[in-house]
NUNU-91196 format. One record per residue: residue in three letters; x, y, z of N, C-alpha, C in turn. Coordinates in pm, 1 decimal, always signed. Example, Ala and Ser with C-alpha at 12.3 -4.5 7.8 and 13.67 -1.06 7.14 Angstrom:
BEGIN
<residuo=ALA, n_u=+1319.0, n_v=-569.0, n_w=+780.0, ca_u=+1230.0, ca_v=-450.0, ca_w=+780.0, c_u=+1320.0, c_v=-330.0, c_w=+780.0>
<residuo=SER, n_u=+1285.0, n_v=-225.0, n_w=+708.0, ca_u=+1367.0, ca_v=-106.0, ca_w=+714.0, c_u=+1290.0, c_v=+3.0, c_w=+787.0>
***
This chain:
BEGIN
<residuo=UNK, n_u=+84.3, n_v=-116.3, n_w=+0.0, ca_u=+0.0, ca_v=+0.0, ca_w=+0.0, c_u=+90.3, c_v=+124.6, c_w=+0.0>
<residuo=UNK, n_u=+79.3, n_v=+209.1, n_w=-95.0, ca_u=+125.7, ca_v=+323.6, ca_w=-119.1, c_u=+180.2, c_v=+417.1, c_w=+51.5>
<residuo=UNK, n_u=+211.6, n_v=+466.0, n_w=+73.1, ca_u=+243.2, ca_v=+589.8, ca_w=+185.4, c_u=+150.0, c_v=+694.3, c_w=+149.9>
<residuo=UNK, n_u=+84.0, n_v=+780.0, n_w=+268.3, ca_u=+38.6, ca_v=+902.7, ca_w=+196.8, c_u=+140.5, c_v=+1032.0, c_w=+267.9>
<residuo=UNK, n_u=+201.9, n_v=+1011.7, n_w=+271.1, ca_u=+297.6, ca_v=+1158.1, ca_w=+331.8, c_u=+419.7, c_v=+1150.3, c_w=+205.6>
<residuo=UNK, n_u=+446.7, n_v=+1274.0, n_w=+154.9, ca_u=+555.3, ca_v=+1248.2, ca_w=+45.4, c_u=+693.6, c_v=+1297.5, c_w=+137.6>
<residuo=UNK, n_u=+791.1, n_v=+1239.1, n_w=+64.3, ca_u=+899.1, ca_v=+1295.8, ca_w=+80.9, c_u=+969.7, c_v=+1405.2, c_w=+182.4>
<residuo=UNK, n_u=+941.7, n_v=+1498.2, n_w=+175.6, ca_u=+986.7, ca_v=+1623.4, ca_w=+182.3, c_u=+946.8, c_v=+1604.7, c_w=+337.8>
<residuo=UNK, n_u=+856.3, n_v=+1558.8, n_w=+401.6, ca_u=+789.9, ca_v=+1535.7, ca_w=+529.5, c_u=+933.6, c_v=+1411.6, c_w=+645.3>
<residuo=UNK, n_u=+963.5, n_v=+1396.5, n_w=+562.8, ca_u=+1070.3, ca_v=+1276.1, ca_w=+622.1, c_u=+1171.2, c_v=+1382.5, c_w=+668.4>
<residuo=UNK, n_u=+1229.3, n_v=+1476.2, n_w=+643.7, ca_u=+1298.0, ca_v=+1573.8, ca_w=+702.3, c_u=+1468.7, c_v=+1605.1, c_w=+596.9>
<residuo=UNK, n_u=+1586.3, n_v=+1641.9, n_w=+674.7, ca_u=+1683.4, ca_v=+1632.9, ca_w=+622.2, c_u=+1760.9, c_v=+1501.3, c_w=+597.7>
<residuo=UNK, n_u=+1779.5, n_v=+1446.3, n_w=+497.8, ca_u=+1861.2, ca_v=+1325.6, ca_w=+452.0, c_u=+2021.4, c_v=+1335.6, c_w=+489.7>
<residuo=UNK, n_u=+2049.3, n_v=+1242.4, n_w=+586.2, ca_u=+2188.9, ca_v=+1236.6, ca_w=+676.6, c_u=+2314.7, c_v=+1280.1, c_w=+533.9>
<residuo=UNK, n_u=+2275.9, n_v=+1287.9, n_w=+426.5, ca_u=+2414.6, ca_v=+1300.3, ca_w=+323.8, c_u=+2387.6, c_v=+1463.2, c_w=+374.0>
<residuo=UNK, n_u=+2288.0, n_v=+1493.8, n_w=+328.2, ca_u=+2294.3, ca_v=+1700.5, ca_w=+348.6, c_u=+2325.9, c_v=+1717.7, c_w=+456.8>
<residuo=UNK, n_u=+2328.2, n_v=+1649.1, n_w=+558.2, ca_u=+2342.4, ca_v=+1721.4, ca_w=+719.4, c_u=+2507.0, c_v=+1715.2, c_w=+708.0>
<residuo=UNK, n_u=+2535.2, n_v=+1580.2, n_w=+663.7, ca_u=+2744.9, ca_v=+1541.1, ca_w=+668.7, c_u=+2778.9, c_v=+1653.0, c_w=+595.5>
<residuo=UNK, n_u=+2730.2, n_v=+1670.4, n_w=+464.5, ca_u=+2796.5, ca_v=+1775.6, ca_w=+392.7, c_u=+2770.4, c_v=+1904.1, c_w=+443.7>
<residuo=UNK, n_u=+2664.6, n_v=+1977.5, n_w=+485.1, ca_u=+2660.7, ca_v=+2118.8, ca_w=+544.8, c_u=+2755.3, c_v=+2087.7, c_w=+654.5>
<residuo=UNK, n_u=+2754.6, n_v=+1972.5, n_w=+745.4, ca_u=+2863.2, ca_v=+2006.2, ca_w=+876.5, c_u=+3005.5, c_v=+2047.8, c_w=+860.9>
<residuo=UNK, n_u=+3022.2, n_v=+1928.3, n_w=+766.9, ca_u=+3152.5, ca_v=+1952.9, ca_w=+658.0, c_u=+3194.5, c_v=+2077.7, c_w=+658.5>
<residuo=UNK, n_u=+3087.8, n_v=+2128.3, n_w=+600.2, ca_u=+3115.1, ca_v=+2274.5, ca_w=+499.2, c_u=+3057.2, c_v=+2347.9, c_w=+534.0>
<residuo=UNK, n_u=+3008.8, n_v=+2374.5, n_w=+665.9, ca_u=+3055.3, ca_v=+2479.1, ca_w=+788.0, c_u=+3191.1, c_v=+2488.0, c_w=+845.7>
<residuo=UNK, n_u=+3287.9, n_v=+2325.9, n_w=+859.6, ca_u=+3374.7, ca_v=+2368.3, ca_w=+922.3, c_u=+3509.3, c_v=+2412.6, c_w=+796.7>
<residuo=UNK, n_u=+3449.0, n_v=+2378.3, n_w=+687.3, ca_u=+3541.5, ca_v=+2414.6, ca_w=+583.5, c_u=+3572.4, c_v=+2578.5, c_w=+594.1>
<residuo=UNK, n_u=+3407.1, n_v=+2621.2, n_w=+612.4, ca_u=+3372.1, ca_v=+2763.7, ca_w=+586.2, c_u=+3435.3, c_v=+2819.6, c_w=+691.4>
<residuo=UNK, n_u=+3468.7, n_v=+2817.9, n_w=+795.7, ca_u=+3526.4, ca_v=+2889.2, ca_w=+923.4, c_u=+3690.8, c_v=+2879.7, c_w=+895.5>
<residuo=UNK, n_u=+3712.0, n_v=+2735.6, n_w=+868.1, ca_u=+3848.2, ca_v=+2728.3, ca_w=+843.1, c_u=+3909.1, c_v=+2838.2, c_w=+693.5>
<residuo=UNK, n_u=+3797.1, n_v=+2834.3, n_w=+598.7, ca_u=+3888.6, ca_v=+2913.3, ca_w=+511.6, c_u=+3861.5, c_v=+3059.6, c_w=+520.7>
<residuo=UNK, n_u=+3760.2, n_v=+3060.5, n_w=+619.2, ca_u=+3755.5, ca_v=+3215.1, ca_w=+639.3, c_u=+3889.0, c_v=+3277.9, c_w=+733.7>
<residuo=UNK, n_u=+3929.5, n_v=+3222.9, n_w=+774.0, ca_u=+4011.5, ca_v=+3270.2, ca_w=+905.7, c_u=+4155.2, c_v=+3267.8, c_w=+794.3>
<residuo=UNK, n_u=+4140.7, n_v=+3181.4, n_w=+702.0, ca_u=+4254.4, ca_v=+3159.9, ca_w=+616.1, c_u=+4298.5, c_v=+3307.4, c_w=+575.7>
<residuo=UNK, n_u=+4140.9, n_v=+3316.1, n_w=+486.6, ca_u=+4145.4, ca_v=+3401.1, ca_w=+432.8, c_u=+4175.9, c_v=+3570.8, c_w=+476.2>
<residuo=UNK, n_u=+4161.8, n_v=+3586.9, n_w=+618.6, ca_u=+4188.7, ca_v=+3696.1, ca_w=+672.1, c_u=+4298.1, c_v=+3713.4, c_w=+726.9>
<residuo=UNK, n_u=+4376.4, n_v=+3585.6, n_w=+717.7, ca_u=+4474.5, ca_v=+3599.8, ca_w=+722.9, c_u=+4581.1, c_v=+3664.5, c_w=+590.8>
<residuo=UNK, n_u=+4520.5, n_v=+3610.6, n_w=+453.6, ca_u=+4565.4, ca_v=+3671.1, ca_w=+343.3, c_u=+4561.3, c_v=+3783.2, c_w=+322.3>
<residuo=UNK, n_u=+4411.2, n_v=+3824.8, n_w=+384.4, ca_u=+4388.7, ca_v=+3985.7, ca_w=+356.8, c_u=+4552.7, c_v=+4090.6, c_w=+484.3>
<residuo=UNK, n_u=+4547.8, n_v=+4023.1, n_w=+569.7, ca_u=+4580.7, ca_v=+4096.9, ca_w=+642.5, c_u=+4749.0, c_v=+4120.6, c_w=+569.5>
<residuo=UNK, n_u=+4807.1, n_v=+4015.0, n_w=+485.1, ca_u=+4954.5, ca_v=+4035.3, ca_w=+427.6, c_u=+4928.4, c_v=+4188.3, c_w=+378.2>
<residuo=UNK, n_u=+4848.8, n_v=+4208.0, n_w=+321.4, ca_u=+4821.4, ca_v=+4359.6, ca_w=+249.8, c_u=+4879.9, c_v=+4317.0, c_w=+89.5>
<residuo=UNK, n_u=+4904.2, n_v=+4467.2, n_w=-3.9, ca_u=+4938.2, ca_v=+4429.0, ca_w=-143.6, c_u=+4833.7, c_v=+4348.7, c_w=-209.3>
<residuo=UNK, n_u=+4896.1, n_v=+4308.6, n_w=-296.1, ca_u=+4782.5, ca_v=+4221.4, ca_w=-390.9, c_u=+4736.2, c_v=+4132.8, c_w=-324.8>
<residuo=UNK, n_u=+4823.9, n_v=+4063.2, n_w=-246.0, ca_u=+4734.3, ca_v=+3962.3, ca_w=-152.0, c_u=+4610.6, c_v=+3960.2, c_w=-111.3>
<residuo=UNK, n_u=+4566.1, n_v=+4107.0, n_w=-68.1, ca_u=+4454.2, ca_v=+4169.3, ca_w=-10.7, c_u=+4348.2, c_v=+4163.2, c_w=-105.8>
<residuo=UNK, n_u=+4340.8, n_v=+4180.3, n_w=-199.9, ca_u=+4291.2, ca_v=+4146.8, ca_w=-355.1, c_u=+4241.9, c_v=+4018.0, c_w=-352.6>
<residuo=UNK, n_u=+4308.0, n_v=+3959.9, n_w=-324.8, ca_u=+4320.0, ca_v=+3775.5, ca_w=-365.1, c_u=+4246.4, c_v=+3698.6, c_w=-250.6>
<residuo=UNK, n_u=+4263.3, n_v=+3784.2, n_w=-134.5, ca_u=+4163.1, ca_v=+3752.9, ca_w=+20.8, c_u=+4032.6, c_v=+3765.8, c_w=-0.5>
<residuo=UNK, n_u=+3979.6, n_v=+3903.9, n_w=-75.3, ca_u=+3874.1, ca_v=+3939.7, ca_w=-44.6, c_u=+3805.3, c_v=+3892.6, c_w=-127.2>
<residuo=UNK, n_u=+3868.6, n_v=+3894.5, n_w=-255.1, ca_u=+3806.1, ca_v=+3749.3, ca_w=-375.2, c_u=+3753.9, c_v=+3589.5, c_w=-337.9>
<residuo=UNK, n_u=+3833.7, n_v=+3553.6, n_w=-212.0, ca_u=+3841.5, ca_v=+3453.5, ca_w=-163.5, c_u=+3749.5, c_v=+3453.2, c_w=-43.2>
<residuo=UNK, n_u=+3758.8, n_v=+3585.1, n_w=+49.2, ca_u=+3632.2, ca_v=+3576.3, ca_w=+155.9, c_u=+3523.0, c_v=+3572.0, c_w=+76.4>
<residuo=UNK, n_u=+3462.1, n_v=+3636.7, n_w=-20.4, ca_u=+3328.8, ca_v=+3642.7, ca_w=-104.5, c_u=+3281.7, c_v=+3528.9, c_w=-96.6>
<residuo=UNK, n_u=+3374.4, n_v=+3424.0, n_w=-185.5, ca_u=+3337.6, ca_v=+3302.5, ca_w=-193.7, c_u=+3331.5, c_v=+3224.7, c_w=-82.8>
<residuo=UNK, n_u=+3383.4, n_v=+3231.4, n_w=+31.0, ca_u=+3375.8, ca_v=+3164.9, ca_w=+117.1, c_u=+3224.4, c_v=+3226.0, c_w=+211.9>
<residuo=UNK, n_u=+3205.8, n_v=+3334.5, n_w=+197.8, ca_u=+3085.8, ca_v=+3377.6, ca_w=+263.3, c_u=+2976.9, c_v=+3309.5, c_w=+148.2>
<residuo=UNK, n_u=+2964.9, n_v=+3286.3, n_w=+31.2, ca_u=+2887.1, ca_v=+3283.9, ca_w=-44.4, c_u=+2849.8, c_v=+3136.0, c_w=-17.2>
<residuo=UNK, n_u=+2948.1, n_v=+3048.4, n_w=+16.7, ca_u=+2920.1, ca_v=+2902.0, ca_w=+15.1, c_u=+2873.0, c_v=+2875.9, c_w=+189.3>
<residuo=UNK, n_u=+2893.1, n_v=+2946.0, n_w=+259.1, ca_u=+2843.2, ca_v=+2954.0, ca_w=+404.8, c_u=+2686.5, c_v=+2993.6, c_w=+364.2>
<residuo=UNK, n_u=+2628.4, n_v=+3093.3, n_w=+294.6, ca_u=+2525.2, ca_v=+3131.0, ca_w=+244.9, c_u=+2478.2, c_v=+3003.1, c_w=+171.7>
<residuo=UNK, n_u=+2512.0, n_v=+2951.0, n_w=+64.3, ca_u=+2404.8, ca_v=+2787.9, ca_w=-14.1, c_u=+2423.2, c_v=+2685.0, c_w=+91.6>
<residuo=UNK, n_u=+2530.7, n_v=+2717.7, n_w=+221.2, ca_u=+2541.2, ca_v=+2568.5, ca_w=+278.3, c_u=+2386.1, c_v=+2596.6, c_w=+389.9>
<residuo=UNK, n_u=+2398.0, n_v=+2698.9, n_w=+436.9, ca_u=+2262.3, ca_v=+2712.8, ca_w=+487.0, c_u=+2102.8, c_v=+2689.2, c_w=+435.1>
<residuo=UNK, n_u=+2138.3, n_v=+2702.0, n_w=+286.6, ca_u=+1974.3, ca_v=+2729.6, ca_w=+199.9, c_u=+2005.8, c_v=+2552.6, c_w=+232.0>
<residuo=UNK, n_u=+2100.6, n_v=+2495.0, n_w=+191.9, ca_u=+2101.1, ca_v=+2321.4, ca_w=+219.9, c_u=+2076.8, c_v=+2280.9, c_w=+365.8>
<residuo=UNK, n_u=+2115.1, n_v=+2304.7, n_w=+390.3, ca_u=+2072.6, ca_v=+2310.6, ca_w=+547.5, c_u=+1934.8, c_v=+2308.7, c_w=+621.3>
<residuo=UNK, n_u=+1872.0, n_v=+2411.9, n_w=+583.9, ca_u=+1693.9, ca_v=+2447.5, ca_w=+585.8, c_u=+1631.8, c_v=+2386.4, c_w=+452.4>
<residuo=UNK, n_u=+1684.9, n_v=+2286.3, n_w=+381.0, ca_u=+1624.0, ca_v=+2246.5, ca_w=+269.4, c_u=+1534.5, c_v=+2355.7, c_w=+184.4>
<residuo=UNK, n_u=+1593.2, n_v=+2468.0, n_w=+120.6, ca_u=+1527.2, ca_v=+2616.0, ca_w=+75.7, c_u=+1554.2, c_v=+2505.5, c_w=-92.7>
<residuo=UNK, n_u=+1453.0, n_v=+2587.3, n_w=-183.3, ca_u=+1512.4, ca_v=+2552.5, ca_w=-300.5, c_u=+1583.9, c_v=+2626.3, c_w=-385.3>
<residuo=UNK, n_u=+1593.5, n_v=+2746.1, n_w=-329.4, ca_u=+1725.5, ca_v=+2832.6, ca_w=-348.2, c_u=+1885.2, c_v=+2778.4, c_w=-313.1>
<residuo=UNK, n_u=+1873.6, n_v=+2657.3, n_w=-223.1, ca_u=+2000.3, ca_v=+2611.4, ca_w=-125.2, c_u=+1998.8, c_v=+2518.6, c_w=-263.1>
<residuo=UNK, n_u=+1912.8, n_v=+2477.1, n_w=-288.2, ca_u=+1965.9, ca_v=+2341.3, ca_w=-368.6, c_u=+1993.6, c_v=+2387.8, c_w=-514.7>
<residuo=UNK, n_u=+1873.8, n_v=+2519.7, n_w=-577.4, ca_u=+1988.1, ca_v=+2526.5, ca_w=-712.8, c_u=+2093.9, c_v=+2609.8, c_w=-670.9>
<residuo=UNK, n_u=+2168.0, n_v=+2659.1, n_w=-582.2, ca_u=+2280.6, ca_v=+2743.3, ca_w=-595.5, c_u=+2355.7, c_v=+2634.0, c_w=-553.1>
<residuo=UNK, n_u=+2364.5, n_v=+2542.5, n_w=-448.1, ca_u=+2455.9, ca_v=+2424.1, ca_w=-417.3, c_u=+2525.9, c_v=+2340.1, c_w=-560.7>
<residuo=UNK, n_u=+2384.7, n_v=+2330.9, n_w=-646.6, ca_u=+2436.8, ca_v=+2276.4, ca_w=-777.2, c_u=+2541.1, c_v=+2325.0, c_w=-812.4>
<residuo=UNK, n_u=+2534.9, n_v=+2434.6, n_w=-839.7, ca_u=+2629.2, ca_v=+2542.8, ca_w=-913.3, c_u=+2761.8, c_v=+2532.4, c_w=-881.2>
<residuo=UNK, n_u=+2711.2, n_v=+2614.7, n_w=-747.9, ca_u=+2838.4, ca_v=+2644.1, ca_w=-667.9, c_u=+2953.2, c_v=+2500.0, c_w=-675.2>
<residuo=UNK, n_u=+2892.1, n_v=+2363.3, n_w=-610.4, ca_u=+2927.9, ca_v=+2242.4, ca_w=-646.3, c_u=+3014.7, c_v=+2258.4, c_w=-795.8>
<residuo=UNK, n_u=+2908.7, n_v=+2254.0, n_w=-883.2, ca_u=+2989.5, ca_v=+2235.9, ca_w=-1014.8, c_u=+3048.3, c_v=+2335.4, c_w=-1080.7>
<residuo=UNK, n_u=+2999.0, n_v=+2440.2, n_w=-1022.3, ca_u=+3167.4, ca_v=+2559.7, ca_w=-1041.9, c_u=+3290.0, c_v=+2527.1, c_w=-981.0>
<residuo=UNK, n_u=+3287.9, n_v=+2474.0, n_w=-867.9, ca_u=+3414.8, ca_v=+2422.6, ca_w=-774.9, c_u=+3483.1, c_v=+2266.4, c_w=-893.3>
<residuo=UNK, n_u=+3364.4, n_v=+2241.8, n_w=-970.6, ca_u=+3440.8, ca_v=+2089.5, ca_w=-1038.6, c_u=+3491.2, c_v=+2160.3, c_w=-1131.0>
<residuo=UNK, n_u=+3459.6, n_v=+2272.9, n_w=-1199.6, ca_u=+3509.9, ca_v=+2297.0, ca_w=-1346.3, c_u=+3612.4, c_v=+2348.0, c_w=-1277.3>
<residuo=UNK, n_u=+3652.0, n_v=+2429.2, n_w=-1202.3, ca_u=+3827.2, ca_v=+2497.2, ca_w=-1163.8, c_u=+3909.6, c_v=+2382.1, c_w=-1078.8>
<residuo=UNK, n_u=+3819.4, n_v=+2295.4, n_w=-1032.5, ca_u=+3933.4, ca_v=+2140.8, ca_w=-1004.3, c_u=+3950.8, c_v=+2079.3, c_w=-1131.6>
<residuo=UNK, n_u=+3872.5, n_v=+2068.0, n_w=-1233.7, ca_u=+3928.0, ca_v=+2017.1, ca_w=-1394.6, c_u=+4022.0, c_v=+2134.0, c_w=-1442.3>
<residuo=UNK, n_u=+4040.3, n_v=+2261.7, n_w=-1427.8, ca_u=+4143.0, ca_v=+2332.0, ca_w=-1448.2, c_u=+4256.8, c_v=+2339.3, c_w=-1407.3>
<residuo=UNK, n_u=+4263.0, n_v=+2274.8, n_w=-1278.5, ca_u=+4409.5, ca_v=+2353.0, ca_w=-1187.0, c_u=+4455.6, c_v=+2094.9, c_w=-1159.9>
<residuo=UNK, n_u=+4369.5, n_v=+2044.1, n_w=-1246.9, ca_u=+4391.9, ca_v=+1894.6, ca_w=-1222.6, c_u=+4417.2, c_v=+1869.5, c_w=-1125.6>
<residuo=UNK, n_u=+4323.3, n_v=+1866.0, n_w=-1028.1, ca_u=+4281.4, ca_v=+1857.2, ca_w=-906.4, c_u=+4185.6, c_v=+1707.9, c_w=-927.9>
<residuo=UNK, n_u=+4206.5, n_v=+1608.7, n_w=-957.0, ca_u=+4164.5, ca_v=+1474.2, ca_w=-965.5, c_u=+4061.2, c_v=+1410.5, c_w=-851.8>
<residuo=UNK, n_u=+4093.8, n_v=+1393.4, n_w=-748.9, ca_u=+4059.1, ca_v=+1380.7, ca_w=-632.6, c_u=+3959.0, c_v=+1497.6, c_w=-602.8>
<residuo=UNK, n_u=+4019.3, n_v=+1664.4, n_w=-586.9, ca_u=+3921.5, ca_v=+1703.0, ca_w=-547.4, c_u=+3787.3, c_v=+1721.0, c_w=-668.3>
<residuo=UNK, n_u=+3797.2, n_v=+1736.7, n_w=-788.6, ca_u=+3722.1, ca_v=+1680.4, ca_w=-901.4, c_u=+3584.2, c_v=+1536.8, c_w=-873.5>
<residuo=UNK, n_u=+3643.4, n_v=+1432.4, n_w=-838.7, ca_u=+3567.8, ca_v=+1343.2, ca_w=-792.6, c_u=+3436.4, c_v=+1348.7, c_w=-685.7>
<residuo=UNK, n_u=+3509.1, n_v=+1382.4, n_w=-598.3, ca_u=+3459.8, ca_v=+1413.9, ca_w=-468.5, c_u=+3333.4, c_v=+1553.9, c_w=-500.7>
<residuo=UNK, n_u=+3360.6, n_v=+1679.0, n_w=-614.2, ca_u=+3214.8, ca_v=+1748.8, ca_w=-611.0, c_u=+3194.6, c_v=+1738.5, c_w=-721.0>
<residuo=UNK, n_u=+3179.7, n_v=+1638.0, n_w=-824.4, ca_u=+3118.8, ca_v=+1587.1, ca_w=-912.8, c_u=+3018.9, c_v=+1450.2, c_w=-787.4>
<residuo=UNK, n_u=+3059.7, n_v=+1399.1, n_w=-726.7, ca_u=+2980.5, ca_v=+1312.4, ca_w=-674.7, c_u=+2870.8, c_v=+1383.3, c_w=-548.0>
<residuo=UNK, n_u=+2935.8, n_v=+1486.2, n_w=-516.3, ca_u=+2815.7, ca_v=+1654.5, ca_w=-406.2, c_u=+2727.3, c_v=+1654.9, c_w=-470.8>
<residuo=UNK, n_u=+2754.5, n_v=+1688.5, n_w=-652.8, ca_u=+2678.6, ca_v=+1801.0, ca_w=-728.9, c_u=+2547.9, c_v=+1633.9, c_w=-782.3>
<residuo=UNK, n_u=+2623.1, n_v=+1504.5, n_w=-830.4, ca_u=+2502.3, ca_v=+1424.7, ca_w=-789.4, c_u=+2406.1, c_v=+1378.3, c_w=-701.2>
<residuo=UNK, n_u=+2483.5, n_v=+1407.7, n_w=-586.5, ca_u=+2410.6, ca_v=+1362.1, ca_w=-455.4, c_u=+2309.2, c_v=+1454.0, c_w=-420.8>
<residuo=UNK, n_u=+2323.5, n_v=+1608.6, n_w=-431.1, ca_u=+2241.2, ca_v=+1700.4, ca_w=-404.6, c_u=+2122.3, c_v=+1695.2, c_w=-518.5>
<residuo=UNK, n_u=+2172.1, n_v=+1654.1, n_w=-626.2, ca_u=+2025.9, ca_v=+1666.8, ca_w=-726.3, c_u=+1947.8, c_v=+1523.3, c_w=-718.9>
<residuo=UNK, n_u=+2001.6, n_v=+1423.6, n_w=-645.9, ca_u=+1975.2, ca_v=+1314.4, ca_w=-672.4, c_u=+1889.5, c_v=+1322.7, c_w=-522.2>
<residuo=UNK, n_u=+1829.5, n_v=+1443.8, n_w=-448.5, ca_u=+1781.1, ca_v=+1453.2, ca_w=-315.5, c_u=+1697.9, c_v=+1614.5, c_w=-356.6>
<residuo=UNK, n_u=+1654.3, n_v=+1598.8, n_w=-500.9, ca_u=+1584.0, ca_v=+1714.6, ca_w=-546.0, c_u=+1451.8, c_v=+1692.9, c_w=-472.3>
<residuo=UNK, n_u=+1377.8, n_v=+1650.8, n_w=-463.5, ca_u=+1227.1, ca_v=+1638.2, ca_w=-380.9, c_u=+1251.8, c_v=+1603.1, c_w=-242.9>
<residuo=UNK, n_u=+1341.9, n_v=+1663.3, n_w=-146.6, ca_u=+1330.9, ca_v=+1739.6, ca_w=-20.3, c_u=+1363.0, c_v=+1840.3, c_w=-26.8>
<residuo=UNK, n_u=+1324.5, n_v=+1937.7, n_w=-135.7, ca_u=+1387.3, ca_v=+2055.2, ca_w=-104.3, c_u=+1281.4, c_v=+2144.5, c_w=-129.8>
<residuo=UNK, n_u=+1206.1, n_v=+2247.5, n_w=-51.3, ca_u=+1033.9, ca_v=+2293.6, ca_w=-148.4, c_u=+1089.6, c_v=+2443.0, c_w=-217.9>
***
Protein backbone atom coordinates (compact mmCIF):
# COMPACT_ATOMS: atom_id res chain seq x y z
CA UNK A 1 0.00 0.00 0.00
CA UNK A 2 1.26 3.24 -1.19
CA UNK A 3 2.43 5.90 1.85
CA UNK A 4 0.39 9.03 1.97
CA UNK A 5 2.98 11.58 3.32
CA UNK A 6 5.55 12.48 0.45
CA UNK A 7 8.99 12.96 0.81
CA UNK A 8 9.87 16.23 1.82
CA UNK A 9 7.90 15.36 5.29
CA UNK A 10 10.70 12.76 6.22
CA UNK A 11 12.98 15.74 7.02
CA UNK A 12 16.83 16.33 6.22
CA UNK A 13 18.61 13.26 4.52
CA UNK A 14 21.89 12.37 6.77
CA UNK A 15 24.15 13.00 3.24
CA UNK A 16 22.94 17.00 3.49
CA UNK A 17 23.42 17.21 7.19
CA UNK A 18 27.45 15.41 6.69
CA UNK A 19 27.96 17.76 3.93
CA UNK A 20 26.61 21.19 5.45
CA UNK A 21 28.63 20.06 8.76
CA UNK A 22 31.53 19.53 6.58
CA UNK A 23 31.15 22.74 4.99
CA UNK A 24 30.55 24.79 7.88
CA UNK A 25 33.75 23.68 9.22
CA UNK A 26 35.42 24.15 5.84
CA UNK A 27 33.72 27.64 5.86
CA UNK A 28 35.26 28.89 9.23
CA UNK A 29 38.48 27.28 8.43
CA UNK A 30 38.89 29.13 5.12
CA UNK A 31 37.55 32.15 6.39
CA UNK A 32 40.11 32.70 9.06
CA UNK A 33 42.54 31.60 6.16
CA UNK A 34 41.45 34.01 4.33
CA UNK A 35 41.89 36.96 6.72
CA UNK A 36 44.75 36.00 7.23
CA UNK A 37 45.65 36.71 3.43
CA UNK A 38 43.89 39.86 3.57
CA UNK A 39 45.81 40.97 6.42
CA UNK A 40 49.55 40.35 4.28
CA UNK A 41 48.21 43.60 2.50
CA UNK A 42 49.38 44.29 -1.44
CA UNK A 43 47.82 42.21 -3.91
CA UNK A 44 47.34 39.62 -1.52
CA UNK A 45 44.54 41.69 -0.11
CA UNK A 46 42.91 41.47 -3.55
CA UNK A 47 43.20 37.76 -3.65
CA UNK A 48 41.63 37.53 0.21
CA UNK A 49 38.74 39.40 -0.45
CA UNK A 50 38.06 37.49 -3.75
CA UNK A 51 38.42 34.53 -1.63
CA UNK A 52 36.32 35.76 1.56
CA UNK A 53 33.29 36.43 -1.04
CA UNK A 54 33.38 33.03 -1.94
CA UNK A 55 33.76 31.65 1.17
CA UNK A 56 30.86 33.78 2.63
CA UNK A 57 28.87 32.84 -0.44
CA UNK A 58 29.20 29.02 0.15
CA UNK A 59 28.43 29.54 4.05
CA UNK A 60 25.25 31.31 2.45
CA UNK A 61 24.05 27.88 -0.14
CA UNK A 62 25.41 25.68 2.78
CA UNK A 63 22.62 27.13 4.87
CA UNK A 64 19.74 27.30 2.00
CA UNK A 65 21.01 23.21 2.20
CA UNK A 66 20.73 23.11 5.47
CA UNK A 67 16.94 24.48 5.86
CA UNK A 68 16.24 22.46 2.69
CA UNK A 69 15.27 26.16 0.76
CA UNK A 70 15.12 25.52 -3.00
CA UNK A 71 17.26 28.33 -3.48
CA UNK A 72 20.00 26.11 -1.25
CA UNK A 73 19.66 23.41 -3.69
CA UNK A 74 19.88 25.26 -7.13
CA UNK A 75 22.81 27.43 -5.95
CA UNK A 76 24.56 24.24 -4.17
CA UNK A 77 24.37 22.76 -7.77
CA UNK A 78 26.29 25.43 -9.13
CA UNK A 79 28.38 26.44 -6.68
CA UNK A 80 29.28 22.42 -6.46
CA UNK A 81 29.89 22.36 -10.15
CA UNK A 82 31.67 25.60 -10.42
CA UNK A 83 34.15 24.23 -7.75
CA UNK A 84 34.41 20.90 -10.39
CA UNK A 85 35.10 22.97 -13.46
CA UNK A 86 38.27 24.97 -11.64
CA UNK A 87 39.33 21.41 -10.04
CA UNK A 88 39.28 20.17 -13.95
CA UNK A 89 41.43 23.32 -14.48
CA UNK A 90 44.10 23.53 -11.87
CA UNK A 91 43.92 18.95 -12.23
CA UNK A 92 42.81 18.57 -9.06
CA UNK A 93 41.64 14.74 -9.65
CA UNK A 94 40.59 13.81 -6.33
CA UNK A 95 39.22 17.03 -5.47
CA UNK A 96 37.22 16.80 -9.01
CA UNK A 97 35.68 13.43 -7.93
CA UNK A 98 34.60 14.14 -4.68
CA UNK A 99 32.15 17.49 -6.11
CA UNK A 100 31.19 15.87 -9.13
CA UNK A 101 29.80 13.12 -6.75
CA UNK A 102 28.16 16.55 -4.06
CA UNK A 103 26.79 18.01 -7.29
CA UNK A 104 25.02 14.25 -7.89
CA UNK A 105 24.11 13.62 -4.55
CA UNK A 106 22.41 17.00 -4.05
CA UNK A 107 20.26 16.67 -7.26
CA UNK A 108 19.75 13.14 -6.72
CA UNK A 109 17.81 14.53 -3.16
CA UNK A 110 15.84 17.15 -5.46
CA UNK A 111 12.27 16.38 -3.81
CA UNK A 112 13.31 17.40 -0.20
CA UNK A 113 13.87 20.55 -1.04
CA UNK A 114 10.34 22.94 -1.48
Amino acid sequence: MPSNYDSRSRGRPLGITILCVLGFLGVFFSFVGMLDVIGRGGPSAVIGLAGLALVVAKGVVLTGLWSLQQWGYKWGIRLYALAAVLDLLTFSVVSLIIDVLIVAYIASKADHFR
